[in-house]
PDB file as gemmi writes it, atoms N, CA and C in Angstrom:
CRYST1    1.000    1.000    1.000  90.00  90.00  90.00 P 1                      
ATOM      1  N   UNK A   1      -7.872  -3.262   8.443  1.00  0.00           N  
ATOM      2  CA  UNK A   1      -7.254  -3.251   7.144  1.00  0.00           C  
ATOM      3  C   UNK A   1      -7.845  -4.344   6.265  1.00  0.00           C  
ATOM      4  N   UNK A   2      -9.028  -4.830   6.666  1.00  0.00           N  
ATOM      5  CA  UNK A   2      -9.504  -5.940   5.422  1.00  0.00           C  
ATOM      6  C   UNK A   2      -9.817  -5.280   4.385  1.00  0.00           C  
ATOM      7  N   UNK A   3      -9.317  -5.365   3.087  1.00  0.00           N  
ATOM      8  CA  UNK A   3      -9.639  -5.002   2.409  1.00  0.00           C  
ATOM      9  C   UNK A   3     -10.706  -5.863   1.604  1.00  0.00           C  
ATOM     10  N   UNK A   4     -11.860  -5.734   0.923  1.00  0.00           N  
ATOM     11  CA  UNK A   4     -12.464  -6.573   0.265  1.00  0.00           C  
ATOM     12  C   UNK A   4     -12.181  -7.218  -0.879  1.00  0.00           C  
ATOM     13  N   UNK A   5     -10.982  -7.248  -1.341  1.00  0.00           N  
ATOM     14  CA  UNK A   5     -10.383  -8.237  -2.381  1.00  0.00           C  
ATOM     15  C   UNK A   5      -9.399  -8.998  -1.741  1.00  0.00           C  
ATOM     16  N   UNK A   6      -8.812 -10.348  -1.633  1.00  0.00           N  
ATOM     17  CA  UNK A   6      -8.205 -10.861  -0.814  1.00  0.00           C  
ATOM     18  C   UNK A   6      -6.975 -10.546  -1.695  1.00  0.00           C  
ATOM     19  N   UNK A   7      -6.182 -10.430  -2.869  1.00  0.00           N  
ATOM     20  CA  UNK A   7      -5.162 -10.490  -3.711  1.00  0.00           C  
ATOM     21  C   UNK A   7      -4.849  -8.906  -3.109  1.00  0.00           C  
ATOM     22  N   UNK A   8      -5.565  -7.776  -2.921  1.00  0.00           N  
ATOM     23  CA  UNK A   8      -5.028  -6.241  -2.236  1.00  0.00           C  
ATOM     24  C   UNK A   8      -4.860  -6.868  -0.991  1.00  0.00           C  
ATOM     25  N   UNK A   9      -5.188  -7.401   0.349  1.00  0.00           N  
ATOM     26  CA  UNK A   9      -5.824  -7.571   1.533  1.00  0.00           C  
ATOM     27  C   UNK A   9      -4.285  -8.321   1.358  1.00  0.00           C  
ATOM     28  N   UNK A  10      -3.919  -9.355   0.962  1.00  0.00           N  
ATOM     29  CA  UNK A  10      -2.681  -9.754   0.830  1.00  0.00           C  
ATOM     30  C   UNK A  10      -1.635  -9.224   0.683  1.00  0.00           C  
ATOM     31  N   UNK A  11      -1.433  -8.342  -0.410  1.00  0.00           N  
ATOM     32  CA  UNK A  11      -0.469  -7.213  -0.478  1.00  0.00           C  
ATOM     33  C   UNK A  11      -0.205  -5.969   0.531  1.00  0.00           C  
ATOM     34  N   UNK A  12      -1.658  -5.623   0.844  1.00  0.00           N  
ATOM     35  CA  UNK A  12      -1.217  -5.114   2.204  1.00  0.00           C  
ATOM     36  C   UNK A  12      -0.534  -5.293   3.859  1.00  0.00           C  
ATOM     37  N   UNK A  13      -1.098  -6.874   3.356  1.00  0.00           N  
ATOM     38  CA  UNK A  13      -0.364  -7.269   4.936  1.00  0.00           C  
ATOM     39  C   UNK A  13       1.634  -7.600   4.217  1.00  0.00           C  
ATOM     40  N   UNK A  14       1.300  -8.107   3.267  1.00  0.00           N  
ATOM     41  CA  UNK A  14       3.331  -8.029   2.897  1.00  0.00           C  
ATOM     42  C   UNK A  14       3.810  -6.905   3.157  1.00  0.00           C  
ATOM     43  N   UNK A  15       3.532  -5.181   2.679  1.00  0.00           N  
ATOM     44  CA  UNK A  15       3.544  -4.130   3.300  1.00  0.00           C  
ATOM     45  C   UNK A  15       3.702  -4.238   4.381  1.00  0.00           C  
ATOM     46  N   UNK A  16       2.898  -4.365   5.233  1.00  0.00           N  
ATOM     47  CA  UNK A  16       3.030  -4.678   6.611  1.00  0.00           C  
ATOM     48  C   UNK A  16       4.011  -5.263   7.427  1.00  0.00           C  
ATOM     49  N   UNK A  17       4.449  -6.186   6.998  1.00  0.00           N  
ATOM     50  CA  UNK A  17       5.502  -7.460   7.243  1.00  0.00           C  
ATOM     51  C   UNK A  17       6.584  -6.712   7.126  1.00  0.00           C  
ATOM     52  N   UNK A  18       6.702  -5.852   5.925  1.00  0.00           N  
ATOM     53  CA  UNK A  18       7.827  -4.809   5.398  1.00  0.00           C  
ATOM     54  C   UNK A  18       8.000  -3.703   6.262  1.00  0.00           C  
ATOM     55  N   UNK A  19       7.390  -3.256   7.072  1.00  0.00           N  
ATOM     56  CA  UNK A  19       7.265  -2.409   8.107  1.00  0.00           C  
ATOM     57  C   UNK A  19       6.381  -0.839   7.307  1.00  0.00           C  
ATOM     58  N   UNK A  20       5.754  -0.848   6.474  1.00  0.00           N  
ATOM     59  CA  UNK A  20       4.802   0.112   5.863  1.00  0.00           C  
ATOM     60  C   UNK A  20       3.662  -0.071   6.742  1.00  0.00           C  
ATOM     61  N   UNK A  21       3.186   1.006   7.058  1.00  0.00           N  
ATOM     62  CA  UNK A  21       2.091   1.653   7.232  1.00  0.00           C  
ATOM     63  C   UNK A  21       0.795   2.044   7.004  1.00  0.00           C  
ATOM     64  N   UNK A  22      -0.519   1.517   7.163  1.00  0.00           N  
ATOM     65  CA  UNK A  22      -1.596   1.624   6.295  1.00  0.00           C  
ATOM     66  C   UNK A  22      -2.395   2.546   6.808  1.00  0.00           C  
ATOM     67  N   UNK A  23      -3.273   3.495   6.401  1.00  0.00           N  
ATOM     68  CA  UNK A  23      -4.283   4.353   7.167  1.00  0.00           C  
ATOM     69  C   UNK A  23      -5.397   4.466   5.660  1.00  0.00           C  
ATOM     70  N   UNK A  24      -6.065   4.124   6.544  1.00  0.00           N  
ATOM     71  CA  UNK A  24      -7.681   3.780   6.118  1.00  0.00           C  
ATOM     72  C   UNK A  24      -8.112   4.786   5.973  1.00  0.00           C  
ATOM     73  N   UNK A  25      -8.853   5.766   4.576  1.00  0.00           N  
ATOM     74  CA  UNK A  25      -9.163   6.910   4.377  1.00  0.00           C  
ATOM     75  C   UNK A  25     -10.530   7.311   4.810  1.00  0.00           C  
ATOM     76  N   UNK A  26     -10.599   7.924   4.806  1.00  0.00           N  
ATOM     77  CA  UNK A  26     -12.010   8.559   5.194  1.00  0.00           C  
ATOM     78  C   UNK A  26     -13.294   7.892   4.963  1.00  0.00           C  
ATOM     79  N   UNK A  27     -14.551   7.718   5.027  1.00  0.00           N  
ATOM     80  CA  UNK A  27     -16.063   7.861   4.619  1.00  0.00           C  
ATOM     81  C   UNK A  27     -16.045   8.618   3.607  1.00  0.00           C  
ATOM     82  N   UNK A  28     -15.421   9.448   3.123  1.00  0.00           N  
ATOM     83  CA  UNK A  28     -16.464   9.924   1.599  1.00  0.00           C  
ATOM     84  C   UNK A  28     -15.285   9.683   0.480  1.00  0.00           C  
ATOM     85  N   UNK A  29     -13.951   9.402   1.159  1.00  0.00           N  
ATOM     86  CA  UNK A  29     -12.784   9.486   0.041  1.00  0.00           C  
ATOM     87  C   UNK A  29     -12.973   8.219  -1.154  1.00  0.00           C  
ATOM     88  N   UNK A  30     -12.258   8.857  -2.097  1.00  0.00           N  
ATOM     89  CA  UNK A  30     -12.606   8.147  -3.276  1.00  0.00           C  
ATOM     90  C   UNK A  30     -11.834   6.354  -3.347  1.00  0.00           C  
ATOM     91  N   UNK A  31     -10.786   6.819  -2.484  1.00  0.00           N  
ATOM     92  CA  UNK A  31      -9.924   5.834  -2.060  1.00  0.00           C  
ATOM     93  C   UNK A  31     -10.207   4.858  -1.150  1.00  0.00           C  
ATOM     94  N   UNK A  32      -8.954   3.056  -1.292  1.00  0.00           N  
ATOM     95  CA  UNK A  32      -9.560   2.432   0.493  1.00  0.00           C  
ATOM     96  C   UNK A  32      -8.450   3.261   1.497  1.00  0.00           C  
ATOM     97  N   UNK A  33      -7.641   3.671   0.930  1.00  0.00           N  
ATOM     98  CA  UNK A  33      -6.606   4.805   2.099  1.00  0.00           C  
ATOM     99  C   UNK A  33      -5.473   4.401   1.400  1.00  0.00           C  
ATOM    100  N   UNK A  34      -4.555   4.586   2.361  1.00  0.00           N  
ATOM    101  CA  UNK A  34      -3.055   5.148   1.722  1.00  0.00           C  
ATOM    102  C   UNK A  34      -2.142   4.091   2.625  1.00  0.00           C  
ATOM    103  N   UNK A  35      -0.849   3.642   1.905  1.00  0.00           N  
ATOM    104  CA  UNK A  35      -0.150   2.917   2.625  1.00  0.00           C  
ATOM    105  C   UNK A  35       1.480   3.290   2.532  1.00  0.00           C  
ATOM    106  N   UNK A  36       2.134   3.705   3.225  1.00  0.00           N  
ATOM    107  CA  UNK A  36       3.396   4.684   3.607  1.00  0.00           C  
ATOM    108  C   UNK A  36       4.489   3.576   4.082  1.00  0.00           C  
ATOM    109  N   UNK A  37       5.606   4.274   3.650  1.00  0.00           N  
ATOM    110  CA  UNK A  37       7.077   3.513   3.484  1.00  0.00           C  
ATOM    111  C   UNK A  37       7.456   4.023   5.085  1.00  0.00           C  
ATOM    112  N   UNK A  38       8.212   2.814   6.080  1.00  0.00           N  
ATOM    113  CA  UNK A  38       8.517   2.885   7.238  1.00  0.00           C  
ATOM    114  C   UNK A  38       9.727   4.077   7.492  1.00  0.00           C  
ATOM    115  N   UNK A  39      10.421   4.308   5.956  1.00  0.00           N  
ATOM    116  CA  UNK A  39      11.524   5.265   6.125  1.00  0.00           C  
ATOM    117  C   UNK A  39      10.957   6.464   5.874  1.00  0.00           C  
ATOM    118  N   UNK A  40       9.854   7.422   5.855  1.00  0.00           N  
ATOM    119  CA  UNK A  40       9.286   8.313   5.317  1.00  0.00           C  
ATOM    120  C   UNK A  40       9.735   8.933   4.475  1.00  0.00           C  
ATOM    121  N   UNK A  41       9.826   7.786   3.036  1.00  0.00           N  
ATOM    122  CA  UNK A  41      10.371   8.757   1.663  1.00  0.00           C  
ATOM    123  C   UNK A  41       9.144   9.375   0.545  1.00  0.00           C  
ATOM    124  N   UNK A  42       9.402  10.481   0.989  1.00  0.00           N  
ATOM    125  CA  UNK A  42       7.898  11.252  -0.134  1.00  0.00           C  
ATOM    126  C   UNK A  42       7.446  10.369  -1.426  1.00  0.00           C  
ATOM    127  N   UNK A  43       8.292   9.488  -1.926  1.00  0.00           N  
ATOM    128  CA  UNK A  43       7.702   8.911  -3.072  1.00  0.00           C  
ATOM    129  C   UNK A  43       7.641   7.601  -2.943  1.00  0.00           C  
ATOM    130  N   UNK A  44       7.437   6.787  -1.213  1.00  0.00           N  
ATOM    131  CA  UNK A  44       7.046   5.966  -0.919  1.00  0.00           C  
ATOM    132  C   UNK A  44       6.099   6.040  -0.112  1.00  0.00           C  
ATOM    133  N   UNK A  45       4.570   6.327  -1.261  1.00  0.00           N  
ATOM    134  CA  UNK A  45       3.486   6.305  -0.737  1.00  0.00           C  
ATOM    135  C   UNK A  45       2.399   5.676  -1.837  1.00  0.00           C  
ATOM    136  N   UNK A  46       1.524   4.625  -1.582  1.00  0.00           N  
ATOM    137  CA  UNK A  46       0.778   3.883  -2.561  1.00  0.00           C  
ATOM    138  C   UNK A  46      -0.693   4.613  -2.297  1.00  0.00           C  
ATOM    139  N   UNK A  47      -1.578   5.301  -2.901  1.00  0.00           N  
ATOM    140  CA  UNK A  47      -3.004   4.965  -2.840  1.00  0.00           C  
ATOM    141  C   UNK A  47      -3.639   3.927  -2.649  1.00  0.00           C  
ATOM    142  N   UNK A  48      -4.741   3.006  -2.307  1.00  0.00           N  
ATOM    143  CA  UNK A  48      -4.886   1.903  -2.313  1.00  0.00           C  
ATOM    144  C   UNK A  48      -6.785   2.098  -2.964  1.00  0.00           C  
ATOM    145  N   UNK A  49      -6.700   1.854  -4.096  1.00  0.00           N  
ATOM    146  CA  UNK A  49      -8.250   1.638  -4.524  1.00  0.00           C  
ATOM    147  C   UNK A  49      -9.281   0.644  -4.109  1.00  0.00           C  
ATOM    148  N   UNK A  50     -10.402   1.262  -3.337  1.00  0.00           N  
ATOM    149  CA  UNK A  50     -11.741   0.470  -3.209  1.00  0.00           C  
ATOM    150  C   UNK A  50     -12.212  -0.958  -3.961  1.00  0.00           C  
ATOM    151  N   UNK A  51     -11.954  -0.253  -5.577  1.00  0.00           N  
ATOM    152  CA  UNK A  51     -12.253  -1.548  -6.785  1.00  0.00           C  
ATOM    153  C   UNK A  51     -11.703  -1.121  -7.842  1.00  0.00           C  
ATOM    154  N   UNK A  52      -9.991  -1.876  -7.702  1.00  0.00           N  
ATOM    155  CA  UNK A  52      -9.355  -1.249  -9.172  1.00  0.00           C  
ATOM    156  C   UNK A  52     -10.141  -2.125 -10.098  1.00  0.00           C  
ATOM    157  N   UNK A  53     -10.055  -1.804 -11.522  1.00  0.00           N  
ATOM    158  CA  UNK A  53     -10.090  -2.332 -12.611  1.00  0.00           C  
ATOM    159  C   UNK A  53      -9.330  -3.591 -12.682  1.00  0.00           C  
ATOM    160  N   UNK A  54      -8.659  -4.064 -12.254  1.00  0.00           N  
ATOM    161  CA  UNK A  54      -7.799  -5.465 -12.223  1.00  0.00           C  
ATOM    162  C   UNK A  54      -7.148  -5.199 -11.170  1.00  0.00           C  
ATOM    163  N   UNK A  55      -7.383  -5.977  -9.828  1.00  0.00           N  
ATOM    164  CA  UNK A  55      -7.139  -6.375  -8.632  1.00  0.00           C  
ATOM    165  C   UNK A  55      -5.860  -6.837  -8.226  1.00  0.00           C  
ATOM    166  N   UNK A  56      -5.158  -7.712  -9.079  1.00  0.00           N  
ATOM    167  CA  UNK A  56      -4.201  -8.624  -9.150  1.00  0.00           C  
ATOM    168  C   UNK A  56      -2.825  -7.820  -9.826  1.00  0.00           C  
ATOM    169  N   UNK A  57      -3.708  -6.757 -10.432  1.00  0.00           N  
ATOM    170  CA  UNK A  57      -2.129  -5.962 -11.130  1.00  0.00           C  
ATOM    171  C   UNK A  57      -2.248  -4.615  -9.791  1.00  0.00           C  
ATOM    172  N   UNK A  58      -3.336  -4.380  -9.574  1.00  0.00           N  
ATOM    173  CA  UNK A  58      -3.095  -3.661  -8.407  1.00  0.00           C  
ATOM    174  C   UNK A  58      -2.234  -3.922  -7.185  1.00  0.00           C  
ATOM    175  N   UNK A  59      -2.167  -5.179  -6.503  1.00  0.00           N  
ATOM    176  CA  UNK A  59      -1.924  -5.971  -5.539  1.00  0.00           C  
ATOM    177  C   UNK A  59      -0.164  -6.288  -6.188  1.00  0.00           C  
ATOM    178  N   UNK A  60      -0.182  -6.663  -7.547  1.00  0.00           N  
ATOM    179  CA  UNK A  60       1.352  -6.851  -7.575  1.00  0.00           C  
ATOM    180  C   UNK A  60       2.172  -5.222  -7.647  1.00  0.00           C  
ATOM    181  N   UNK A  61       1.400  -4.132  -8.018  1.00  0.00           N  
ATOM    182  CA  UNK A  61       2.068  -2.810  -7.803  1.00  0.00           C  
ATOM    183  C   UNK A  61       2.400  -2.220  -6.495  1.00  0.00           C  
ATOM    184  N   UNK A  62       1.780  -2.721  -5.515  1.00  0.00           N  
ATOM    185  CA  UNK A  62       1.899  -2.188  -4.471  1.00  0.00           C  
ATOM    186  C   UNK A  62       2.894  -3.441  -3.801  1.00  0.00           C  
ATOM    187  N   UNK A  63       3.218  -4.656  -3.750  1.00  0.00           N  
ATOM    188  CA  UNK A  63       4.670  -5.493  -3.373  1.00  0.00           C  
ATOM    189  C   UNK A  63       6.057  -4.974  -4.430  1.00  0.00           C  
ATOM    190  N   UNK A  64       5.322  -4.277  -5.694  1.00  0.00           N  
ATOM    191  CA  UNK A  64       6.547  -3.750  -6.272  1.00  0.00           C  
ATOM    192  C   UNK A  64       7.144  -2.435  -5.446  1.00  0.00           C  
ATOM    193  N   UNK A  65       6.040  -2.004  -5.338  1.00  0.00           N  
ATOM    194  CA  UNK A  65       6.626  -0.727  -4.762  1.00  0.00           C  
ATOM    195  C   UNK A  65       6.999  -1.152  -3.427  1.00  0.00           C  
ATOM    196  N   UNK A  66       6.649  -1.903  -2.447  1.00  0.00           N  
ATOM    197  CA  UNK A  66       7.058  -1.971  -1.237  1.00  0.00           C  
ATOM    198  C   UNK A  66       8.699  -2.859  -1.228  1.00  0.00           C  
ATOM    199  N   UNK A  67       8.837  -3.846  -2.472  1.00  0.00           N  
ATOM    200  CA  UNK A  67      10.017  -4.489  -2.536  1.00  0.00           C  
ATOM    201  C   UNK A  67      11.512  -3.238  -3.326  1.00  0.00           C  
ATOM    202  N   UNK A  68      10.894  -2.091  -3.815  1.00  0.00           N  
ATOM    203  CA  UNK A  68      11.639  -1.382  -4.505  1.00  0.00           C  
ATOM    204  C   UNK A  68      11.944   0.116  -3.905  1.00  0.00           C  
ATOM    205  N   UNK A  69      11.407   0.039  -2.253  1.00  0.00           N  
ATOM    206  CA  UNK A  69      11.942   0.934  -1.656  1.00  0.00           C  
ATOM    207  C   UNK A  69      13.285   1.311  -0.988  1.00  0.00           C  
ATOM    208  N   UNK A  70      13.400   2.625  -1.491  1.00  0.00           N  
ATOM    209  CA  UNK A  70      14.829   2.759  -0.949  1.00  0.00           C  
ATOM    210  C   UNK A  70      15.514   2.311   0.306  1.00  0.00           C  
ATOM    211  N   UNK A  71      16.702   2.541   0.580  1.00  0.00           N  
ATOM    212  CA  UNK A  71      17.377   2.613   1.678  1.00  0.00           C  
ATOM    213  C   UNK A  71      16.988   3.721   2.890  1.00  0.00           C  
ATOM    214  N   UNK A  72      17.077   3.262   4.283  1.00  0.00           N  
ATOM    215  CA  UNK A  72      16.058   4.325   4.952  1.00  0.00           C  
ATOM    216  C   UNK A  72      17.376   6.207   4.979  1.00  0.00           C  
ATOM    217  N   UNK A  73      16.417   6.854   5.220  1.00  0.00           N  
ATOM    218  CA  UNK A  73      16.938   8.265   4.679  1.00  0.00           C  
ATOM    219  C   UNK A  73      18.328   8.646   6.097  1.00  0.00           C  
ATOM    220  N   UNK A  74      19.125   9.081   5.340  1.00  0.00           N  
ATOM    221  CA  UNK A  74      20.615   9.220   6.071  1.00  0.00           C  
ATOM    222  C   UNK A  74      21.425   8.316   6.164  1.00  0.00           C  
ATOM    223  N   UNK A  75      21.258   6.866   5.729  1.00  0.00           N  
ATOM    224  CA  UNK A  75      21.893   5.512   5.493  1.00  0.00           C  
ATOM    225  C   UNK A  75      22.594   5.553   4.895  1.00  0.00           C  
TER     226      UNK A  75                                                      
END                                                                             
């Protein structure tokens, strides 16, 4: 999961910590892969870009989304 920006590479491991899920996309995908909510809620799922346009707003969208996930499903 290294990602080559340390400000994403950071945000992913808080994900992590959070109990989300990372899977590393393919060789030809446009993406660095996808990172999934531990409660499997369909709209807790982040893309994770190779080289966003601003790194740092990338990296704080994805702790938003991991701090603004729901309650796990049937709770």
């Amino acid at each position: 999961m290294a990602h080559p920006n340390k400000h994403i590479r950071e945000a992913l491991e808080y994900g992590k910590l959070h109990g989300w899920r990372f899977e590393k996309a393919g060789g030809r995908a446009h993406i660095y892969g996808t990172i999934y909510c531990r409660h499997g809620h369909s709209d807790c799922l982040i893309f994770i870009h190779s080289t966003p346009r601003n790194p740092e707003d990338h990296a704080r969208r994805i702790r938003r989304k991991v701090d603004r996930c729901p309650n796990p499903i049937g709770a």
